[in-house]
N, C-alpha and C positions, 0 to 999 in steps of 0.2 A: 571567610574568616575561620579559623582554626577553632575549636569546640571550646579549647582554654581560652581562650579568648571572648566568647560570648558572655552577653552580659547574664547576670545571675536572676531571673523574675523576682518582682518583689515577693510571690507569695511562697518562691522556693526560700527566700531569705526568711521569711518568719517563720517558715516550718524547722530549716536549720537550725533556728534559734529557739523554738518552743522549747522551754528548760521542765525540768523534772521536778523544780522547787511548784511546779503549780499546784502540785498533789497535797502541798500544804493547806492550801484553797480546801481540799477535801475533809482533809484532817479537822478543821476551822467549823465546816458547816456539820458536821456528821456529831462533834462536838456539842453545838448549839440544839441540833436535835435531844439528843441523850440529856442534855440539861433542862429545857422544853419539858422532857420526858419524866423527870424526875422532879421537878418542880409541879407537874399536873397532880401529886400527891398531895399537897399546900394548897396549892392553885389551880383547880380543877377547869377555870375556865379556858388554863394553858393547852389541854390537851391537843385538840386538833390543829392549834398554830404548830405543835408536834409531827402531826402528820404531815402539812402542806411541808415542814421544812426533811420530812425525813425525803418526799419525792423529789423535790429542788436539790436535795446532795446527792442520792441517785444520778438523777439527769447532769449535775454537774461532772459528776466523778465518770461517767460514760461517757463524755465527749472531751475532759482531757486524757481520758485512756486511749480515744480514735485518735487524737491528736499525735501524741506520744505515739506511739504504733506506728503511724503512717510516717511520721520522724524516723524511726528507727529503720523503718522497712526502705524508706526512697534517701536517707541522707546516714548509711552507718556509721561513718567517720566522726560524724555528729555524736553518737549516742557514745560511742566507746571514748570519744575525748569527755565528754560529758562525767561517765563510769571512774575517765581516769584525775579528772580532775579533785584536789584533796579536800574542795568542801561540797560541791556539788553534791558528790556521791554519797555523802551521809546523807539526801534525803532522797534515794530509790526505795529506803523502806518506809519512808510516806507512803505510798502505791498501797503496802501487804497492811500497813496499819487501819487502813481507811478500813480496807475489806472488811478486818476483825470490827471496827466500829460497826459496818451494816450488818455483822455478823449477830452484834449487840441488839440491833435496831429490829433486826426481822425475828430473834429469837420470841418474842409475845406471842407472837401469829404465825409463825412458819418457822418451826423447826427444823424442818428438812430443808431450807434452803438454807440458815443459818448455820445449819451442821455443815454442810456442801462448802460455804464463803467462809468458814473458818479454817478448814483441814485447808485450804488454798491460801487464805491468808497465815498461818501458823506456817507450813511448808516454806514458802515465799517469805517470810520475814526471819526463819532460819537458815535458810540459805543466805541471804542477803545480810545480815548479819557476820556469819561464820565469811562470808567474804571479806565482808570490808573490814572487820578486826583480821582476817588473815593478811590483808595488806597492811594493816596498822603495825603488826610486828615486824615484817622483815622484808616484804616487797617492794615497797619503796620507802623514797626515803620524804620524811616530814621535818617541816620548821613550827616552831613556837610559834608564828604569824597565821598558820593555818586552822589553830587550834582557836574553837569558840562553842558556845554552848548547841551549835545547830547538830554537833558531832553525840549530843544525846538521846536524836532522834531512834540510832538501832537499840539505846538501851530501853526507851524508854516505849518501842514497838515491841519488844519482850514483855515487858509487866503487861502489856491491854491482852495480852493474849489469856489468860486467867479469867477474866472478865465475863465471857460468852463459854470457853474450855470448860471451865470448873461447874459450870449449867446445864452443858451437852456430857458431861460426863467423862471429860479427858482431864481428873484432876492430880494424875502423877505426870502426867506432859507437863501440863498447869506449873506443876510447882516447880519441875525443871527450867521452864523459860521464865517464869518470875524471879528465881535463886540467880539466874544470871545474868537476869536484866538489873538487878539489886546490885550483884559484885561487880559489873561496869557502870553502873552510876555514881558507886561510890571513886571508884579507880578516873573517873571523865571528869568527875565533881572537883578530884584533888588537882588535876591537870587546868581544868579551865581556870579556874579561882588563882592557881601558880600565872597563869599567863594576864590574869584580868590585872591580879595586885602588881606582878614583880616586870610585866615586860609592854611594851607597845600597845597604847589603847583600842577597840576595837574601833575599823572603819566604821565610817556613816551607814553603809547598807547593812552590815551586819552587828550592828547595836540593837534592834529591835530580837534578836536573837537571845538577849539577856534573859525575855521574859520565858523561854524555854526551859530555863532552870527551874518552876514552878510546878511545873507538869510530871518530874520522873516522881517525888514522893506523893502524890494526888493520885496519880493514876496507880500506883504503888498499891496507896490506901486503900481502891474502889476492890483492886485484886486481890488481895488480901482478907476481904471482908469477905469475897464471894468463898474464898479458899477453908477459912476458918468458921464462916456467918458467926464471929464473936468481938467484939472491940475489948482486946486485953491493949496492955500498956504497949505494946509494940506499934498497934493500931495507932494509940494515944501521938504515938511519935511521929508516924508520918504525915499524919495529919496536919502535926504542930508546924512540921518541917514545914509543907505543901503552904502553910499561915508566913513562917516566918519571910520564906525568898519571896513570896509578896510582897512583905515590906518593904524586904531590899531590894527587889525590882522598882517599887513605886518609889523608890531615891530618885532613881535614873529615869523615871518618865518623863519630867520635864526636857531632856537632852533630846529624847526620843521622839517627841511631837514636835519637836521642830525639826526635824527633817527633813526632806523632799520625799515624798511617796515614791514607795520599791516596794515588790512584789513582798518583799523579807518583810512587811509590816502583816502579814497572814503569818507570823508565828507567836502575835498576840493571841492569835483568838484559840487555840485548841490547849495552851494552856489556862487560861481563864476559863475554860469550858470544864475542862476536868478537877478542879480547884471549886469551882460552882457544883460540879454531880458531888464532889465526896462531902460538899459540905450537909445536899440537900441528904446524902447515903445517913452521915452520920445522927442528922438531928430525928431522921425518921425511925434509927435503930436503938438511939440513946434516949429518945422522945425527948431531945433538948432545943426549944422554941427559939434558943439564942442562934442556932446553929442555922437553924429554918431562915432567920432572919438574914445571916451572914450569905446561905445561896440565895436569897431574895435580892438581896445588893447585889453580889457579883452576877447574877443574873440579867440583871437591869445595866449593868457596865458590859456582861456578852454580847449584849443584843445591842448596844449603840457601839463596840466595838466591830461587828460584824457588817453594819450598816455601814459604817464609813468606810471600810476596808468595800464590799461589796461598791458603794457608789466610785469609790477615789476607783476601783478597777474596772468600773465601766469607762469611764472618763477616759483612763488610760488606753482603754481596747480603741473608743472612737476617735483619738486624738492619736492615735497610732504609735503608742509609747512602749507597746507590750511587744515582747520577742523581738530585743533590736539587742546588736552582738555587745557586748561589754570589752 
């Protein structure tokens, strides 16, 4: 029998299929640590569930990094359809975000490797970036069906870089990738909002993407503060902002949990994680008890968001739902 002809192993079939959206998964737990992290100022007994979960996102994010790798190296067809496809590929700078997250995480105790997984993540998120906006202008061409909030992940991998930058010392890099992570959130903000009001409702798997609108002023916030360490009125705003799409996200939750489970439900949790740090940021800065209260709550909805996404994707892994082609 001719080689086209052989059948395809099932385990070459799920490596073909291992997608890029898993690095959300990273994004989610890396997330939940930094909030952990910042809540152990309130709640000091939070601290080391801190720790256990910063080595669980480690070990997590290193074996879909083997994953991915070993995809790209034995199936390239795979990854470059993957690159070329027009929603996929707004989340390859999942991967440089996470980094700058462990870059956050190991900054307390190791500077020198946080220095190291920053310039790699910053590097890596402006390449990736200056890509995919270079295909947004003129190399291919897009439909209004394409467009959904998951396309704010390159902006919103800009502003985290500030976060650990502006601590190591790079705070005119700092302000350059925040400055344009801001002028593409607002430019993504006016496009998604044009396509949610005026055109075709979003599919079922990618509605849980709503909740990504949450995350560019939140994570904004946390940057900002490291940038300035002041809460003027500009502070005041994105914070408010980071408050308000919560609301209007929690419109849409009812739609959202009745779903079928898809991987795309991991894009609840790293905005409700960074919407959680800026609250615990603000009430510790502003010494406002209300605030302390408010990441108390979204702390307590992180971690039973995280929980179910974590159990719903084991379930999926043993019941052999994960990496099957769409």
């Amino acid at each position: 029998m001719a080689d086209a002809e052989q059948p395809i192993p099932v385990a070459g079939n799920r490596l073909v299929n291992f997608p890029i959206t898993f690095y959300a998964i990273t994004m989610g737990l890396f997330g939940l640590t930094l909030a952990l992290h910042s809540a152990s100022r309130v709640l000091e007994w939070i601290g080391p569930f801190s720790n256990i979960m910063f080595w669980v996102s480690v070990v997590v994010y290193i074996l879909i990094t083997i994953g991915y790798a070993a995809k790209s190296l034995i199936h390239p067809a795979a990854l470059k359809a993957e690159w070329n496809h027009p929603i996929r590929a707004t989340f390859f700078p999942a991967a440089s975000i996470t980094l700058l997250l462990m870059a956050v995480t190991f900054l307390p105790e190791n500077e020198g490797v946080a220095n190291i997984l920053w310039i790699i993540g910053a590097v890596m998120q402006g390449g990736l970036t200056l890509a995919i906006i270079g295909r947004w202008i003129g190399h291919k061409p897009f439909e209004y069906s394409h467009i959904n909030p998951a396309w704010f992940i390159p902006a919103v991998g800009n502003v985290v870089v500030p976060v650990a930058g502006a601590q190591l010392g790079y705070v005119e890099i700092s302000w350059l990738f925040f400055s344009g992570g801001l002028m593409f959130w607002i430019i993504l903000l006016t496009l998604v909002m044009n396509r949610l009001i005026f055109h075709t409702p979003l599919p079922g798997k990618l509605l849980p993407t709503l909740v990504i609108m949450i995350a560019p002023p939140a994570v904004a916030f946390i940057s900002y503060l490291q940038l300035t360490q002041s809460i003027d009125t500009f502070a005041h705003i994105l914070l408010s902002l980071g408050y308000v799409f919560a609301l209007i996200v929690l419109t849409q939750i009812p739609r959202i949990v009745n779903l079928p489970f898809a991987m795309s439900f991991w894009a609840l949790s790293f905005p409700v994680a960074s919407l959680t740090i800026a609250s615990f940021r603000y009430g510790a800065m502003a010494e406002s008890p209300s605030h302390e209260t408010i990441g108390i709550a979204l702390l307590l909805v992180l971690v039973v968001v995280i929980a179910v996404l974590t159990l719903r994707t084991l379930l999926a892994i043993v019941r052999g739902q994960i990496c099957l082609p769409e």
